[in-house]
C-alpha positions in Angstrom: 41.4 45.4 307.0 45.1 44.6 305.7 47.0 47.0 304.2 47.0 46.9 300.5 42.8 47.1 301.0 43.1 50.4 303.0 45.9 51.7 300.3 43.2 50.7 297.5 40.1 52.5 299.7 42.4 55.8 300.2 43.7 55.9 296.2 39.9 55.2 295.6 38.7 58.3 297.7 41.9 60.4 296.5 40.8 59.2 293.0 37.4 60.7 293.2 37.8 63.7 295.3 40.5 64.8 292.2 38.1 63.9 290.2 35.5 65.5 291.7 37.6 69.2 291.6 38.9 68.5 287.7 35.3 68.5 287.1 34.4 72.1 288.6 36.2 73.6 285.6 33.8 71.7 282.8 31.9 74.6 281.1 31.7 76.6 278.4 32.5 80.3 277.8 31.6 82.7 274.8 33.9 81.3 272.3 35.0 77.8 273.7 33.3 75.0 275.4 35.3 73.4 278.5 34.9 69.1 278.2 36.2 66.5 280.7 38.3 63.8 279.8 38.7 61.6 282.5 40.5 58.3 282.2 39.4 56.4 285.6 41.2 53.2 285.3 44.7 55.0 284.8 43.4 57.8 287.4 43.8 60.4 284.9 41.7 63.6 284.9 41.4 66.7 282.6 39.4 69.3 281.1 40.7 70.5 277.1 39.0 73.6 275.7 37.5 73.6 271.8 36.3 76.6 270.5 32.8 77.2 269.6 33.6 77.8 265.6 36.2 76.2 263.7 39.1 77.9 264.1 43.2 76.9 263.3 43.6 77.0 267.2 44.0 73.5 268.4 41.9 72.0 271.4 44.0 72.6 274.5 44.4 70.8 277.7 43.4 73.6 280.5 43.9 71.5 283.5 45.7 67.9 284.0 46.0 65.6 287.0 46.9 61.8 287.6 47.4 60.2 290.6 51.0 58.0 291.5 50.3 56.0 294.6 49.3 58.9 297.2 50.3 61.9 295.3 48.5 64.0 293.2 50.3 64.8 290.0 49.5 68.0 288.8 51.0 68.6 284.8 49.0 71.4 283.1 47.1 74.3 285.1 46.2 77.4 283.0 43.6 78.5 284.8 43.2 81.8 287.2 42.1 79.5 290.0 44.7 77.1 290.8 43.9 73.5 291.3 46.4 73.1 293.9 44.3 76.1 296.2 41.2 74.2 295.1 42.5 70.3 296.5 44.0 72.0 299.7 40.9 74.3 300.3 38.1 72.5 299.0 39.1 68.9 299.9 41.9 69.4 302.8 44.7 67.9 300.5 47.7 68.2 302.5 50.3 70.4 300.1 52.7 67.9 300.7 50.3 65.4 298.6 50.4 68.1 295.4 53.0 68.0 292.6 53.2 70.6 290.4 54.9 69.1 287.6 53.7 72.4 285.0 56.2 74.2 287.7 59.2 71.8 287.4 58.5 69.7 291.0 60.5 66.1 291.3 58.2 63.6 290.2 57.9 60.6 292.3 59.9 57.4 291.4 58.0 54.9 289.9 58.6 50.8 288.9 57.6 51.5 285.6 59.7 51.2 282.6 59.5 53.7 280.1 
């Protein structure tokens, strides 16, 4: 297997198993219900909360992550159990692989123009 196929089979699994722990917080509460958003193609995952009865409060992103290349991109986490604890405990993500943008860590360099 050359390179770039391995590097496309790892950001695949990375991919879902981010995914897969974005999607634990989906749900619903007394007053709000909790709704995935999940871009696949762009490897963009999150879950916003709208509340139940119309209200002036907005719909709010609860938990964000992307993937660049390897690393996990973490940019919103308001919940009382981290994502970070749940990628390194659930799915053995090595911290090292975690970026907690939300708490001001470098981003990774990327080709992309803005």
């Amino acid at each position: 297997m050359d390179q770039l196929a391995e590097e496309t089979d790892v950001n695949a699994e990375l991919a879902q198993t981010v995914r897969s722990e974005v999607e634990k917080y989906v749900g619903q509460s007394d007053t709000s219900h909790l709704y995935p958003v999940f871009d696949s193609e762009n490897h963009q995952y999150c879950v916003i909360t709208v509340r139940h009865h119309p209200t002036r409060l907005a719909p709010r992103v609860v938990v964000m992550a992307r993937l660049i290349g390897n690393k996990i991109i973490i940019e919103e986490d308001t919940t009382d159990k981290p994502l970070v604890d749940a990628l390194m405990v659930n799915a053995h993500v090595p911290r090292e692989q975690i970026i907690l943008a939300y708490a001001g860590e470098k981003l990774p360099e990327t080709n992309v123009e803005e």
